[in-house]
Phi, psi and omega in degrees: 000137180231140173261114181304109179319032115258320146237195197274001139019125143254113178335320201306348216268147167292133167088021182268165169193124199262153171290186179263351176264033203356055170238165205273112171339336187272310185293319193298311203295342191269343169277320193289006176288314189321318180270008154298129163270093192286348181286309188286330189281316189309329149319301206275341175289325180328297180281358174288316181302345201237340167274345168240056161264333186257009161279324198320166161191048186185159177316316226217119158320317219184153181259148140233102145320108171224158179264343176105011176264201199300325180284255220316336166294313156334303200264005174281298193305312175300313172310315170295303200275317187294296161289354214012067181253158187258122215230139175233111193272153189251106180227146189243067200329090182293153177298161191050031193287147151245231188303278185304341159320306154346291179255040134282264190335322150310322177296295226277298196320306204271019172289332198112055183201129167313123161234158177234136181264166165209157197179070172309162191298146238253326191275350162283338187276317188324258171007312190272321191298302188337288198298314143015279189303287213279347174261325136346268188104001184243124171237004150283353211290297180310327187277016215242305181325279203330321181285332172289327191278343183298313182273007188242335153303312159274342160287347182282315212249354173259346208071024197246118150009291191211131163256144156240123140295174186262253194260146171276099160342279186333323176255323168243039156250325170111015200281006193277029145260007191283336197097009154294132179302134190273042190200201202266346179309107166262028172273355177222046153306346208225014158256027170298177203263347182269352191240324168042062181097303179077079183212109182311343172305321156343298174303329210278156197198097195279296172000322176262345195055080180228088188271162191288332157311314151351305205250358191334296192306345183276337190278133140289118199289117204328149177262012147294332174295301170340301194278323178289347176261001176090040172240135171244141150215189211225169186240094176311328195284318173293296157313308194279134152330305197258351174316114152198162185280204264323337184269001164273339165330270200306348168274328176287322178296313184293348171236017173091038184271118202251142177238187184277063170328317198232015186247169209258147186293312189321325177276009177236012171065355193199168204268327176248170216250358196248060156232163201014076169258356168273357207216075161322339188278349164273355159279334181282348188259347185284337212252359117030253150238020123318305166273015164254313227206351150098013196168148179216200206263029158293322164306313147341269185274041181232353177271292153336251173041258192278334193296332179251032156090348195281314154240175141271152167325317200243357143282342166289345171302314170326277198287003175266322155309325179313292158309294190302124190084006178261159171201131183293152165320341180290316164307289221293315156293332165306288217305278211303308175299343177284322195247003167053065194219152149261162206286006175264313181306309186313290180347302223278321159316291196299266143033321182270337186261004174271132212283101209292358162299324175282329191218145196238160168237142190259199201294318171287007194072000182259153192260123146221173189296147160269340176261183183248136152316128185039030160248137167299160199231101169287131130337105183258000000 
């Protein structure tokens, strides 16, 4: 495992891609901002927002898919105030949601906006997490179609123009092997590395009784259908300027946006308190791909960091030692009373997907790192 010589990056993340000077694409893509001209990209969202007010032929511009958290309120509110577009929030309901998931999303609604609520059926994604988990290693992986997919289903079937999405994997995770386009074109939102097409077939398990019928919410609507009806969509985070996850944090906050107030970071695996507040199953799934790959999302946000000035590299080594990869026991009995497994089967599941090059098991069954956060790791 190698660490991009500027932030903390690890080759192991999929779909990742280092310079021959080993540093990370996401570090490269944060020097080439400096040299953006933001005036001309915000021109160019500008005429994206204004050809389809003469496209609209309905009450609503443009889709936003949300969860009610910090990004998708950024992109509610810059659409509506900013674009001055007539905006239809999308929200696509995980399962097990909690309090505050609610009254975020509750928050976002009562700001001034149509929402189409969605919510697949509970005992098939219950079914689709399990398997996920045994096949995977992902337990978030089904409810993540429904959520990419809620908004291009409903603009395919309403007609509405423009989709916006939030941030390009490619450019600030640094994700540019997957085939995602390095620009603002989100029609190929479905080469991410969890979603690989977004085809409800994916799903099906006649064993189970998970028929293709089933699955509607799961399907992404073909983008040749997407383009014949003239609907585009775009990746906000690319135009905009002002994008980043803390200054959207802090934008959010400022509008009533609820965090993990009372619970100890250590059980959340990662340092700041207002992300996956809607989904206890994304604390269990970062701890996770930790143990698949060597980073969770403390890593995440010590990369955002340094790239944008906040930390140094080597004060950002803390807190991803601190953090990265932890999860409380309480999720893991939640994950296990949901999917009706004991907390010894999880184990015995999780134990197969861990990349036993990386991580050693102690006397006691527990995993730890064979490497130092942001020292290379020779391969034996």
């Amino acid at each position: 495992m190698k660490y991009c010589k500027r932030c903390l990056q690890p080759d192991t993340r999929p779909g990742i891609l280092f310079n021959n000077e080993q540093v990370c694409y996401a570090c490269l893509y944060e020097e080439q901002k400096q040299n953006i001209d933001w005036v001309k990209r915000e021109s160019e969202l500008r005429q994206i927002a204004l050809n389809a007010k003469k496209k609209s032929q309905g009450p609503y511009d443009c889709v936003i898919g949300v969860s009610g958290g910090k990004d998708s309120l950024f992109q509610a509110f810059y659409a509506k105030e900013k674009l001055d577009l007539k905006v239809l929030l999308v929200n696509s309901e995980p399962d097990q949601i909690t309090e505050a998931g609610r009254a975020n999303i509750e928050n976002l609604i009562q700001h001034g906006f149509d929402t189409f609520k969605m919510r697949p059926n509970p005992c098939i994604l219950k079914k689709l997490t399990k398997r996920a988990f045994y096949e995977y290693g992902n337990i978030i992986k089904p409810i993540e179609y429904t959520l990419w997919a809620s908004a291009s289903i409903i603009a395919e079937k309403f007609d509405i123009p423009l989709i916006i999405q939030g941030e390009n994997g490619a450019l600030t995770l640094g994700t540019a092997k997957t085939g995602m386009s390095l620009d603002g074109n989100a029609m190929n939102v479905t080469e991410m590395d969890t979603l690989k097409g977004c085809n409800a077939r994916d799903w099906v398990y006649e064993e189970d009784n998970i028929l293709i019928n089933d699955l509607y919410m799961y399907d992404f609507p073909s983008k040749e259908l997407l383009k014949k009806k003239g609907i585009t969509s775009v990746y906000l985070q690319y135009y905009a300027k002002e994008w980043s996850q803390v200054g959207n944090a802090d934008f959010a906050i400022a509008r009533g946006l609820m965090g993990r107030m009372t619970e100890d970071l250590h059980d959340l695996g990662r340092y700041r308190r207002y992300t996956a507040v809607d989904s206890d199953m994304q604390i269990v799934n970062q701890m996770l791909k930790y143990l698949k790959f060597g980073f969770g999302f403390a890593t995440d946000e010590a990369c955002y960091d340094i790239r944008e000035g906040r930390l140094t590299r080597e004060d950002a080594k803390w807190y991803v030692k601190e953090y990265d990869g932890k999860c409380g026991e309480q999720y893991i009995r939640m994950f296990c009373d949901y999917i009706d497994i004991s907390i010894e089967e999880f184990w015995e599941v999780v134990d197969k997907y861990v990349n036993k090059k990386l991580f050693y098991k102690d006397s006691k069954g527990q995993w730890h790192p064979k490497f130092e956060v942001g020292v290379d790791f020779p391969e034996k």
